[in-house]
C-alpha positions, 0 to 999 in steps of 0.5 A: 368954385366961384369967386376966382380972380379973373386973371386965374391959372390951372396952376393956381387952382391946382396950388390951392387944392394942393393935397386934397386929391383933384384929379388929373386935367379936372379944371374947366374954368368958365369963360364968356364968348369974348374970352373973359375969364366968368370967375367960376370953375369946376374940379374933380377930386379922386373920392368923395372924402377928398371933395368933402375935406377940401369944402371944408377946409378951402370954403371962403380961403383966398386966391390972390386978393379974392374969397373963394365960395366952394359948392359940391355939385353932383 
């Protein structure tokens, strides 16, 4: 994920892929030394289907005032 507000919470990612399977204590959201939130983050979802659905149909939807860009990492 990138593009998160620099304010983001879990419970906000969590709210977004509500339905789409992410697993369990999957969220690592990025941040600096100084402990400033970088905007990006990783996720798991439970199977590929899910992952594949939640691209396509979350790529470019917003979380408060921003756009978020998905990327499929492996």
């Amino acid at each position: 994920m990138r593009g998160l507000p620099y304010s983001v919470t879990e419970d906000e990612i969590v709210q977004f892929f509500h339905g789409f399977g992410l697993k369990d204590d999957s969220i690592k959201i990025g941040k600096y030394s100084s402990g400033k939130l970088t905007g990006d983050a990783v996720v798991l979802f439970d199977s590929s289907e899910d992952s594949k659905m939640a691209l396509s149909e979350r790529q470019k939807e917003r979380i408060g005032h921003r756009y978020i860009e998905l990327f499929q990492i492996s």
